[in-house]
KOLMAR-336334 format. One record per residue (C-alpha): x, y, z; residue in one letter. Coordinates in steps of 0.25 Angstrom, whole numbers, plus 5000, padded with zeros to 4 digits. Layout:
# residues N
{atom {X,Y,Z},"a"},
...
END
This chain:
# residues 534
{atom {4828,4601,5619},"x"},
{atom {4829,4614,5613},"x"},
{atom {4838,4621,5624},"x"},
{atom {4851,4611,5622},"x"},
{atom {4850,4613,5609},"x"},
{atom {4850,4629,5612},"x"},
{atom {4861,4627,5622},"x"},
{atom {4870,4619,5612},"x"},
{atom {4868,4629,5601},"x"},
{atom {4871,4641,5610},"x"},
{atom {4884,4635,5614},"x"},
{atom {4888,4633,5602},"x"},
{atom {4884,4648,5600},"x"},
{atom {4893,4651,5612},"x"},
{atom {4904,4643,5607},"x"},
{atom {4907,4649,5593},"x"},
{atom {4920,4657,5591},"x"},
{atom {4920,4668,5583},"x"},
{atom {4933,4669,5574},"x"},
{atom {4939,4680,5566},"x"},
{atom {4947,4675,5553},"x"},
{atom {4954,4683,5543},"x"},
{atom {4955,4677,5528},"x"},
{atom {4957,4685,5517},"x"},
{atom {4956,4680,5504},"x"},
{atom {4970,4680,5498},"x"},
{atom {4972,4666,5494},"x"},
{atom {4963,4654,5492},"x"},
{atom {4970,4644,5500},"x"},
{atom {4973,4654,5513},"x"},
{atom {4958,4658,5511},"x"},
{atom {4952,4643,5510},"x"},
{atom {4961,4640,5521},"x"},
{atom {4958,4650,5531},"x"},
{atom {4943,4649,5527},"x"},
{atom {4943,4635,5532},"x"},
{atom {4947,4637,5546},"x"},
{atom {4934,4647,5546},"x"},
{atom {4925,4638,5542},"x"},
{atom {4931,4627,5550},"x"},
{atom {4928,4637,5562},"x"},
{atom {4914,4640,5556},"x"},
{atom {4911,4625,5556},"x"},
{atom {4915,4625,5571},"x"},
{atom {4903,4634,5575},"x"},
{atom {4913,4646,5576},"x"},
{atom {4911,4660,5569},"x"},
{atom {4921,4664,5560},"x"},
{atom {4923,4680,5552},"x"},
{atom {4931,4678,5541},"x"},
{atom {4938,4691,5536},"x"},
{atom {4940,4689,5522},"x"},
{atom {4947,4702,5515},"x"},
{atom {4949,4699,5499},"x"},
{atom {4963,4700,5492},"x"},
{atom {4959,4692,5480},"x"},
{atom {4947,4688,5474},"x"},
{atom {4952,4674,5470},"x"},
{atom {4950,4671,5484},"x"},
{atom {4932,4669,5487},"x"},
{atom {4926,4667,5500},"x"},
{atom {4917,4655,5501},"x"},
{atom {4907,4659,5510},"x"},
{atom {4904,4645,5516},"x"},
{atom {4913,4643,5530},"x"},
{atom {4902,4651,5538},"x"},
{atom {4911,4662,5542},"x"},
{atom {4907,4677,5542},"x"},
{atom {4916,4684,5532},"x"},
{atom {4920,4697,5531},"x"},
{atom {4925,4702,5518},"x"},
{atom {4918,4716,5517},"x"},
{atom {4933,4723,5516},"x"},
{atom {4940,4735,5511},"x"},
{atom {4947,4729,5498},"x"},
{atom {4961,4734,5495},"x"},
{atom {4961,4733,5480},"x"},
{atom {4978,4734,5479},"x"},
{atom {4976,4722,5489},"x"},
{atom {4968,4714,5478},"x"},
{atom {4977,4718,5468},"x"},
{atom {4990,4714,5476},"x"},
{atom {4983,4701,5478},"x"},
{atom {4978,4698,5464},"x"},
{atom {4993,4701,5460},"x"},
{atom {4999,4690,5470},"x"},
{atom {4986,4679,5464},"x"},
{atom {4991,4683,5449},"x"},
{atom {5006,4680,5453},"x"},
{atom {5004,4669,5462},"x"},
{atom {4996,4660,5451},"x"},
{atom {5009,4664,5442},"x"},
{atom {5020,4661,5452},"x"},
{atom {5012,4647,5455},"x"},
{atom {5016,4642,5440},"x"},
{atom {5031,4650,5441},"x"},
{atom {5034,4651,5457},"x"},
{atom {5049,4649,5459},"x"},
{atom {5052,4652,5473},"x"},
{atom {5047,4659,5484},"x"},
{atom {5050,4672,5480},"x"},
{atom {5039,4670,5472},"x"},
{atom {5028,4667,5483},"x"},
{atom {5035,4678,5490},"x"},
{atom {5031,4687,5480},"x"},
{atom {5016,4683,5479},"x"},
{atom {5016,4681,5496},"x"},
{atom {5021,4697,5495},"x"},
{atom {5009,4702,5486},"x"},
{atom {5000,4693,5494},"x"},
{atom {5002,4703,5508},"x"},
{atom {5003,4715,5499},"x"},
{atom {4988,4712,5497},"x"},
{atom {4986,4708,5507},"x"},
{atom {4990,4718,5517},"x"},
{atom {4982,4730,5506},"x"},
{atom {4968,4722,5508},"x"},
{atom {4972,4721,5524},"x"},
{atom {4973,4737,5525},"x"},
{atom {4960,4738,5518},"x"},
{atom {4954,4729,5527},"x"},
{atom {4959,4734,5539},"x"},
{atom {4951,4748,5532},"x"},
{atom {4939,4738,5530},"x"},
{atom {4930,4749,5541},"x"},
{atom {4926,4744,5552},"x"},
{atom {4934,4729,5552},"x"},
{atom {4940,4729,5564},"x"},
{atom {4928,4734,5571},"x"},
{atom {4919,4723,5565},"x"},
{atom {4928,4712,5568},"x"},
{atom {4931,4718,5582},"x"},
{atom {4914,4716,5584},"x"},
{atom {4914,4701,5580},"x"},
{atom {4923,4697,5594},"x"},
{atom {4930,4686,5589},"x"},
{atom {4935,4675,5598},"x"},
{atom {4948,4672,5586},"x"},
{atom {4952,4673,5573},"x"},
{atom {4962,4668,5562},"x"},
{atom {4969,4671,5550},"x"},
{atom {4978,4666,5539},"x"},
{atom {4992,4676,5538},"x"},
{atom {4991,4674,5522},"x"},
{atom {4984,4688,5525},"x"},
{atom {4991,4695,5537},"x"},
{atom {4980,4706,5538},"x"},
{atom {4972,4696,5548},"x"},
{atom {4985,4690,5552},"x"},
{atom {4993,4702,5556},"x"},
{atom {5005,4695,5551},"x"},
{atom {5009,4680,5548},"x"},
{atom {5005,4670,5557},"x"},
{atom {5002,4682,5567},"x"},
{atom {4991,4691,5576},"x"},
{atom {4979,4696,5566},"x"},
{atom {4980,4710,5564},"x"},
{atom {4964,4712,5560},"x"},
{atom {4964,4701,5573},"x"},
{atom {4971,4709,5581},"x"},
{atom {4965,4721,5578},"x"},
{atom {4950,4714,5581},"x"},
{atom {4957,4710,5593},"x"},
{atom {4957,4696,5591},"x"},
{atom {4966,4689,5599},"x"},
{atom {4965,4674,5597},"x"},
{atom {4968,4672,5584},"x"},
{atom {4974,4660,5576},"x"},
{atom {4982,4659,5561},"x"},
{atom {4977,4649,5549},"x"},
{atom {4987,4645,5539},"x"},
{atom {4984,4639,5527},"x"},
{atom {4998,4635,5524},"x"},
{atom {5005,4625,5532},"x"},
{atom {5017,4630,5538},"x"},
{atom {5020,4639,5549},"x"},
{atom {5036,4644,5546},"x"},
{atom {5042,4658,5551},"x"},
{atom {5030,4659,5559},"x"},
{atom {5038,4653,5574},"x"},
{atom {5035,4667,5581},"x"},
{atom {5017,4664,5578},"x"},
{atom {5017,4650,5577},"x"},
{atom {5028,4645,5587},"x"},
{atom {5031,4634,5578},"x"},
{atom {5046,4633,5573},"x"},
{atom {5049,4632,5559},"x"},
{atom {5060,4621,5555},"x"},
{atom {5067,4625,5543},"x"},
{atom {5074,4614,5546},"x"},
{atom {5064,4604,5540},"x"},
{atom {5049,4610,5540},"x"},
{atom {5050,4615,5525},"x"},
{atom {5043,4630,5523},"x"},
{atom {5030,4634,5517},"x"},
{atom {5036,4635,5503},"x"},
{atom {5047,4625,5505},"x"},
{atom {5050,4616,5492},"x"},
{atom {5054,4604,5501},"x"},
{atom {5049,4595,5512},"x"},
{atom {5055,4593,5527},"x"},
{atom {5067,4586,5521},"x"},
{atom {5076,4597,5519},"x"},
{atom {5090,4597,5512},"x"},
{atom {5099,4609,5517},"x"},
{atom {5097,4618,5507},"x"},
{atom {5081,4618,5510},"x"},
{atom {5084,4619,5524},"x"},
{atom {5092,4631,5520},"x"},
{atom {5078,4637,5513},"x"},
{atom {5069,4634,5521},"x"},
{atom {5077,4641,5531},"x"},
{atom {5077,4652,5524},"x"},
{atom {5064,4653,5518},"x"},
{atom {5059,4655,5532},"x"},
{atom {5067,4666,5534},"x"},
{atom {5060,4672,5522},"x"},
{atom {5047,4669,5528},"x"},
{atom {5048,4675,5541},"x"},
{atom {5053,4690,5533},"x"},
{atom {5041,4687,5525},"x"},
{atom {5031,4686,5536},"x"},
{atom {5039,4697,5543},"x"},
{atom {5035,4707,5528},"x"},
{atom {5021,4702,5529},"x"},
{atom {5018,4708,5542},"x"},
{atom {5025,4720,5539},"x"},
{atom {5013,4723,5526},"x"},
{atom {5001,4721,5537},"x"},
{atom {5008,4729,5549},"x"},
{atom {5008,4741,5539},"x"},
{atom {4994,4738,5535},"x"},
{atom {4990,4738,5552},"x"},
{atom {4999,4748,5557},"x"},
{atom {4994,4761,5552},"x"},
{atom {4978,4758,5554},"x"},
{atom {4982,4751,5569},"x"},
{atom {4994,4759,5573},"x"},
{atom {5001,4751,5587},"x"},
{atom {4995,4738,5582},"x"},
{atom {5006,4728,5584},"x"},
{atom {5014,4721,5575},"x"},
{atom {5010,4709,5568},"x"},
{atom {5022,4701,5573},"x"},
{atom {5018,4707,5589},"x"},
{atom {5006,4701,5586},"x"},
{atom {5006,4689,5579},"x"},
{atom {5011,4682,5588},"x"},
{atom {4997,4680,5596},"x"},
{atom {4991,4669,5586},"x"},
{atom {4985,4659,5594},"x"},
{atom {4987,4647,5584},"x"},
{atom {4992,4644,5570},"x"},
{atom {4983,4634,5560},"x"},
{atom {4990,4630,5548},"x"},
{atom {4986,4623,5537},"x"},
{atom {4994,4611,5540},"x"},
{atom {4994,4597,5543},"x"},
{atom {5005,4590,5553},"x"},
{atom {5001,4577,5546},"x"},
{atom {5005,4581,5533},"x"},
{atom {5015,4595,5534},"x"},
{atom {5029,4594,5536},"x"},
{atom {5031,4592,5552},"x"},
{atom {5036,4604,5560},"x"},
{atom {5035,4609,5575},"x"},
{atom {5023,4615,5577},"x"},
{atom {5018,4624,5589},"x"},
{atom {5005,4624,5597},"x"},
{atom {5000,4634,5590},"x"},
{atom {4999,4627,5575},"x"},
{atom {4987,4620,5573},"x"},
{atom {4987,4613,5562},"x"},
{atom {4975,4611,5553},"x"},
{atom {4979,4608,5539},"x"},
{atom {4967,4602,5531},"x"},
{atom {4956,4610,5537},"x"},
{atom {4953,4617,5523},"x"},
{atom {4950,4602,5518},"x"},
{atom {4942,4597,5531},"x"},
{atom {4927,4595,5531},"x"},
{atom {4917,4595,5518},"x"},
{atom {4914,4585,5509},"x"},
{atom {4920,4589,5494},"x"},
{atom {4911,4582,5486},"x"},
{atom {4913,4581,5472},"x"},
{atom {4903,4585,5462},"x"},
{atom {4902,4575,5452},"x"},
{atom {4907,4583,5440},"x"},
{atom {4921,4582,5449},"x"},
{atom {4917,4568,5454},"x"},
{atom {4914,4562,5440},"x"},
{atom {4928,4566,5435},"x"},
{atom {4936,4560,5447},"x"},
{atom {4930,4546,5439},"x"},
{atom {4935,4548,5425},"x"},
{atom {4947,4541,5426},"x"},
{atom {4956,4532,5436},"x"},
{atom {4964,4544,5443},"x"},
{atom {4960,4557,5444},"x"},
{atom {4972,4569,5448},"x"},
{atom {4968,4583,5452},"x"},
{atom {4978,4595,5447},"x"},
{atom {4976,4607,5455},"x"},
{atom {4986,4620,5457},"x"},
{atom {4978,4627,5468},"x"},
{atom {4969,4640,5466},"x"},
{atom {4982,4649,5465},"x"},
{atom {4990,4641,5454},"x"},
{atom {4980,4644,5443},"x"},
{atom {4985,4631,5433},"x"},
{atom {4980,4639,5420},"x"},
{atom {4991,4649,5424},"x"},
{atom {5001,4638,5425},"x"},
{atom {5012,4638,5412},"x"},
{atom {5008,4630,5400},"x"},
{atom {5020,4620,5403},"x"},
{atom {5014,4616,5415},"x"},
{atom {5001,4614,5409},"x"},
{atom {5005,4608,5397},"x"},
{atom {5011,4598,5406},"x"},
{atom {4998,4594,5416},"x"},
{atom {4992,4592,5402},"x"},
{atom {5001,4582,5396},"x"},
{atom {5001,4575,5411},"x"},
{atom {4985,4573,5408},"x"},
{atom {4988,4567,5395},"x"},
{atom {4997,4559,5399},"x"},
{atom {4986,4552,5411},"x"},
{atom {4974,4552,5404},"x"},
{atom {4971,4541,5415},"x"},
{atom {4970,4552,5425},"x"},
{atom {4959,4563,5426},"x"},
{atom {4967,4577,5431},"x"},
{atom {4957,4588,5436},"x"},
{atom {4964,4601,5433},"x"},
{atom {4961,4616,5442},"x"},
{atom {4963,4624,5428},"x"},
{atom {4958,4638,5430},"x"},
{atom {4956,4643,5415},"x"},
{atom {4947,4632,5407},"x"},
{atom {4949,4641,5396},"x"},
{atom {4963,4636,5394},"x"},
{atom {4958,4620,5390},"x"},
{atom {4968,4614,5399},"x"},
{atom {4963,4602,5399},"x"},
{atom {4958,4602,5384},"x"},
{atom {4960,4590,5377},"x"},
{atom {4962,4581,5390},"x"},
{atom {4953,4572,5394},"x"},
{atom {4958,4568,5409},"x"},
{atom {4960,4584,5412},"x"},
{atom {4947,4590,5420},"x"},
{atom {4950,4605,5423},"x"},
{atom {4944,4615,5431},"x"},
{atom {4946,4629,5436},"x"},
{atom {4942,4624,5450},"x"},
{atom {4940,4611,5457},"x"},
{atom {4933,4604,5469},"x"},
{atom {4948,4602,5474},"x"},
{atom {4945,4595,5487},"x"},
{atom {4935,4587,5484},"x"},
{atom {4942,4582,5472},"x"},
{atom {4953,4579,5481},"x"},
{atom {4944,4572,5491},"x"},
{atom {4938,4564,5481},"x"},
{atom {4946,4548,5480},"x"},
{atom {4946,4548,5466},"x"},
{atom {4956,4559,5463},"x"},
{atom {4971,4553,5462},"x"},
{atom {4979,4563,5465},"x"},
{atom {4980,4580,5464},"x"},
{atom {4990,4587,5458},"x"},
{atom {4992,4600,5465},"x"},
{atom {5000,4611,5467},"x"},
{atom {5003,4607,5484},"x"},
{atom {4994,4621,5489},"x"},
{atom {4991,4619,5503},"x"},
{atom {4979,4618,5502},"x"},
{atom {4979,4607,5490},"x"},
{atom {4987,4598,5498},"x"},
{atom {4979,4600,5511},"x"},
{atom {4968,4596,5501},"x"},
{atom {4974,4583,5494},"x"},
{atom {4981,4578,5508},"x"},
{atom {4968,4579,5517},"x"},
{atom {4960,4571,5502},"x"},
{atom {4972,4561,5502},"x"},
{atom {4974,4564,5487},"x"},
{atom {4990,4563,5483},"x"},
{atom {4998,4574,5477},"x"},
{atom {5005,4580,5465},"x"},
{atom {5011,4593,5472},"x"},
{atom {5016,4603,5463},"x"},
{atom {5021,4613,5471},"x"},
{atom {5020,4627,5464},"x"},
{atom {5024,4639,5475},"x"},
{atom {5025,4642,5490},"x"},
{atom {5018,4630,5499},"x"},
{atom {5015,4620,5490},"x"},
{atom {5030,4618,5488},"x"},
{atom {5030,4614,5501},"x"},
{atom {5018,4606,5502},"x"},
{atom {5023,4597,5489},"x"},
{atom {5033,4594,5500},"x"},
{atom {5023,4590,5511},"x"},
{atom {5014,4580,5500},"x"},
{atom {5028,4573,5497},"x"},
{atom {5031,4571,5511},"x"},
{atom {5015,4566,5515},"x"},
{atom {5019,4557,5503},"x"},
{atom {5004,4560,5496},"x"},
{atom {5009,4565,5483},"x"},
{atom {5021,4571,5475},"x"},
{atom {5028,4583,5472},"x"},
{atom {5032,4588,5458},"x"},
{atom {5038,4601,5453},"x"},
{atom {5031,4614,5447},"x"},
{atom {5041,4610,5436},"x"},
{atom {5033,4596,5432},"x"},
{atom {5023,4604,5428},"x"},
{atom {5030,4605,5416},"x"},
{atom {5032,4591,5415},"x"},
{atom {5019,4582,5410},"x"},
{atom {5026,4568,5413},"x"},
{atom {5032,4573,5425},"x"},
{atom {5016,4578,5429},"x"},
{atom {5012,4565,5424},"x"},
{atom {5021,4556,5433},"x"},
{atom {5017,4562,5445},"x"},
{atom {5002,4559,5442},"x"},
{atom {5005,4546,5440},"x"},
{atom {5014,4543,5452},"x"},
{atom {5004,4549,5461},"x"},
{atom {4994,4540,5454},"x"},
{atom {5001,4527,5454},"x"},
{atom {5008,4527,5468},"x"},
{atom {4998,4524,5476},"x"},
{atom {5005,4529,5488},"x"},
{atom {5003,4543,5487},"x"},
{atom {4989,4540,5489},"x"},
{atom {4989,4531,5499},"x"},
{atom {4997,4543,5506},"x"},
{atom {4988,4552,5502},"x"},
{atom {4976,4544,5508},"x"},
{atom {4984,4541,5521},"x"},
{atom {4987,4555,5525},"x"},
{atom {4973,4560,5521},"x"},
{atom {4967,4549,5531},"x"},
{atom {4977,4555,5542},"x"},
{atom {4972,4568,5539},"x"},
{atom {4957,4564,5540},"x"},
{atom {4960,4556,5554},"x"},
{atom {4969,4566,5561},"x"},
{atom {4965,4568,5576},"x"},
{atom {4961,4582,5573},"x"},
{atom {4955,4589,5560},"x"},
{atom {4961,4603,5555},"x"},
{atom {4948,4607,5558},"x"},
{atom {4947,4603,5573},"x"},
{atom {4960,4609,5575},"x"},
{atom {4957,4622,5570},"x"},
{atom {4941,4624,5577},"x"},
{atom {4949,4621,5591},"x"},
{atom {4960,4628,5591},"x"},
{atom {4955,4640,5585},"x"},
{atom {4941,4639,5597},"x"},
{atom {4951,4637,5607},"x"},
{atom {4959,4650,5601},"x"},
{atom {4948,4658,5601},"x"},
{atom {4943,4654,5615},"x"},
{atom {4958,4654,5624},"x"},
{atom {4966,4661,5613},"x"},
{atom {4974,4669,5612},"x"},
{atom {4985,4655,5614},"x"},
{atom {4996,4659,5618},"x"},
{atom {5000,4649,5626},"x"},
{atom {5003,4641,5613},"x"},
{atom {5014,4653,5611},"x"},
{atom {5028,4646,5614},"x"},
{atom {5039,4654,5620},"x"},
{atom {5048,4652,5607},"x"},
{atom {5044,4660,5599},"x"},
{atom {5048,4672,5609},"x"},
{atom {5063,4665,5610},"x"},
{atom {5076,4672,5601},"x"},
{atom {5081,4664,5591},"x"},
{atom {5094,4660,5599},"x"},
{atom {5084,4656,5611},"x"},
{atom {5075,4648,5602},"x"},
{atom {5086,4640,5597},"x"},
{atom {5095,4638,5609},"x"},
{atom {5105,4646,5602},"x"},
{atom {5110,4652,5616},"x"},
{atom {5108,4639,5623},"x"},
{atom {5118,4632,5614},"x"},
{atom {5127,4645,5614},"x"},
{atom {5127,4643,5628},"x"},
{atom {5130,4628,5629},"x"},
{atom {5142,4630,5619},"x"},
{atom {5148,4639,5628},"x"},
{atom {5146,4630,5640},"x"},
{atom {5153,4617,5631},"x"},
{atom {5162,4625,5627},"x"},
{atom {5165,4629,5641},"x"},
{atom {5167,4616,5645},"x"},
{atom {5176,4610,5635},"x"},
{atom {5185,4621,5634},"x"},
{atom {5186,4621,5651},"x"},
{atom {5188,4604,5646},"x"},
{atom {5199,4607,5637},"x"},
{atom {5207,4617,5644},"x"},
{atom {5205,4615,5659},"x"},
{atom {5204,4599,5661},"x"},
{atom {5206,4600,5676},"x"},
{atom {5193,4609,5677},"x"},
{atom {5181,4600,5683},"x"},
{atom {5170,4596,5678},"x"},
{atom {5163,4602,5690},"x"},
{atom {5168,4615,5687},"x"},
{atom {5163,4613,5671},"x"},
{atom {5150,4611,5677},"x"},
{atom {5152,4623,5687},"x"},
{atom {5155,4632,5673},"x"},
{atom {5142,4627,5667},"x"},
{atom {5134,4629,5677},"x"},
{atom {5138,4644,5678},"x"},
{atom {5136,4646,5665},"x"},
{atom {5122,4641,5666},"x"},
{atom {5119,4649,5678},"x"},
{atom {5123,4662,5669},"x"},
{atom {5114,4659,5658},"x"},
{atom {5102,4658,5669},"x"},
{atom {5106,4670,5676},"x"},
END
């Protein structure tokens, strides 16, 4: 009996997959993200080497998905001290963002850091050589750090120079835009909204007009961005190529979306989608401390601004405001993420339980809580949609303007203002109308059962695609021919030029020589067609 068993195990052995994965600790969310692709990987039965350079100590590694991680790097200290500059200003322009300009500026800081702590890892001595040892069948990366990536959505410049060339790219955001050359999926100004889009599919002119625009923006920014890392590569790999010349060889694109509940949009056969796979698998059991105070009182709602929007640095109006909103529904228990204690936020208030961290998901997995009022991060939404917990979305800056947009149209919660936050009544009428109209939570319940029961879990997606990557990769059959078109040939523009000219042709032979046949028309046409083929 003992040899079957020996057989099974070595083929299980001979079947693991060894995959390279590069996740620097930058932001919590893109870390998180990122980290849950490896463990899904690891739970597969296949080996996964996480290289995990640090920009910012915010940022710590849970040493719990089974993956080898490397983090033994040279340290650029003006990379950490770019990166702790972005993390001050970011928590500020979360309570006093005004447009994009803004994120622009945090975005810019952000690859500044980035590309220092990139040049001292690529002087981390002997990296390349170590990585080059392991033989990795694949890897993957996030572009939030284009060190791995070589550029946005592109080739891996660490990957390319280990020589790995099956190789696929994680997104934990949900759109793809100004990315058609990588991806070879179109984007539609027209009526798929952009990343930081303040509107949903249902455009008025005007926001057709800026979102038009605001792609333009996006594909110089990506454009700027490579140009920080080719500096970095160029004079320690003189002849490398450029990361545009190689970023076209990705094999596929996982994003963290969800066709069932994003915006619709074409797509190519080289997205996967796999939004959700952070909140797959695990149990999320309450403790009874957490449990206990889910019983207190009738409804229970959940105010949380993610782990970048610190709420203790929000203005004093806004808090002021959340207070009086607790007053006024003492029938209502609110749990509150408020990161200084000190402050006595909720001193005085008996329906207010705050705390500098919570068990988010399983609070949000628990039946008993009523709704969660959130600042619409992707990962907070992902959360609340999969848990079937309806919505108070207050979009603060970039994506969650956007994704206040998405819950809307998923009609599983509401969409109010960064301004209402002044407003204690206006705070106060949303919790109530989420409360009392029962049919943001039947919604919420509907489309959390459609997630559960879709024919194929983010997870599933993911572990195939990326074995069958890694085993007949690189895919470049999935590449369309597109992408390799002009601009006029992509969209007909000298077909229809042509076709003018043969119309015009026509009705001016029509209007001036009547007598000419029809037969001769269609002689003149045809001539002109055999030109264009010749």
């Amino acid at each position: 009996m003992r040899l079957p068993l020996l057989l099974v195990i070595f083929a299980l052995q001979t079947s693991a997959l060894k995959f390279l994965a590069y996740n620097p600790r930058i932001g919590t969310s893109h870390f998180t993200f990122v980290s849950s692709v490896v463990e899904a990987l690891v739970d597969a039965g296949h080996e996964v080497v996480m290289l995990a350079p640090s920009l910012t100590e915010q940022v710590k590694i849970v040493e719990t998905n089974g993956a080898r991680i490397i983090k033994d790097f040279v340290v650029s200290e003006r990379g950490k001290e770019l990166a702790d500059q972005a993390m001050i200003r970011a928590t500020d322009l979360f309570w006093a963002y005004k447009s994009d300009l803004d994120f622009a500026e945090i975005l810019n800081l952000i690859n500044q850091a980035a590309a220092e702590q990139c040049n001292a890892t690529l002087h981390t001595p002997g990296l390349i050589e170590r990585l080059k040892a392991e033989k990795f069948d694949a890897a993957f990366a996030e572009p939030i750090d284009l060190c791995g990536m070589g550029t946005c959505f592109g080739n891996i410049g660490i990957f390319h120079l280990v020589g790995i060339k099956k190789f696929a790219i994680v997104l934990s955001v949900t759109t793809t835009e100004g990315t058609y050359a990588i991806t070879g999926a179109p984007t539609v100004p027209s009526y798929v909204p952009g990343s930081m889009a303040d509107f949903g599919d249902r455009m008025t002119f005007p926001q057709r007009v800026l979102n038009t625009l605001t792609l333009g923006v996006l594909y110089h920014v990506f454009g700027s961005i490579r140009g920080l890392y080719q500096d970095v590569f160029d004079p320690l790999y003189p002849g490398m190529p450029t990361f545009y010349d190689i970023m076209l060889n990705s094999s596929l694109i996982f994003p963290n979306c969800e066709p069932l509940t994003d915006f619709p949009r074409p797509t190519s056969h080289k997205i996967v989608e796999i939004g959700g796979i952070s909140v797959a698998g695990g149990k999320d059991v309450l403790d009874e401390k957490w449990s206990s105070i889910l019983g207190l009182r009738p409804n229970t709602v959940l105010l949380s601004f993610g782990s970048a929007a610190q709420a203790n640095r929000m203005p004093e109006a806004y808090k002021k405001a959340i207070r009086g909103m607790v007053v006024s529904l003492p029938e209502v228990t609110f749990i509150v993420k408020y990161e200084q204690p000190e402050d006595g936020f909720s001193s005085g208030l008996p329906n207010m339980i705050e705390a500098a961290w919570l068990p988010q998901r399983a609070l949000l997995k628990d039946s008993r809580l009523s709704a969660f009022i959130t600042h619409g991060g992707a990962g907070s939404t992902t959360e609340a949609t999969h848990s079937g917990v309806p919505l108070i979305v207050v979009p603060l800056m970039g994506d969650q303007l956007r994704n206040s947009h998405l819950i809307e149209r998923l009609g599983t919660g509401i969409k109010i203002s960064k301004d209402s936050l002044n407003s204690a009544s206006e705070l106060t009428a949303a919790v109530k109308r989420i409360i009392e109209d029962k049919s943001f939570k039947k919604k919420a319940a509907l489309v959390a059962a459609q997630l559960r029961e879709a024919p194929f879990s983010p997870r599933e997606k993911l572990v195939r695609n990326m074995e069958f990557m890694a085993k007949y990769g690189p895919l470049t059959m999935l590449d369309h021919y597109g992408t390799q078109l002009y601009t006029f040939q992509y969209y007909l523009i000298d077909v229809f030029a042509f076709l003018f000219v043969v119309l015009a042709v026509i009705i001016g032979n029509c209007y001036y020589e009547p007598a000419v046949s029809r037969t001769n028309q269609m002689h003149f046409v045809g001539m002109l067609v055999e030109m264009v083929d010749q």
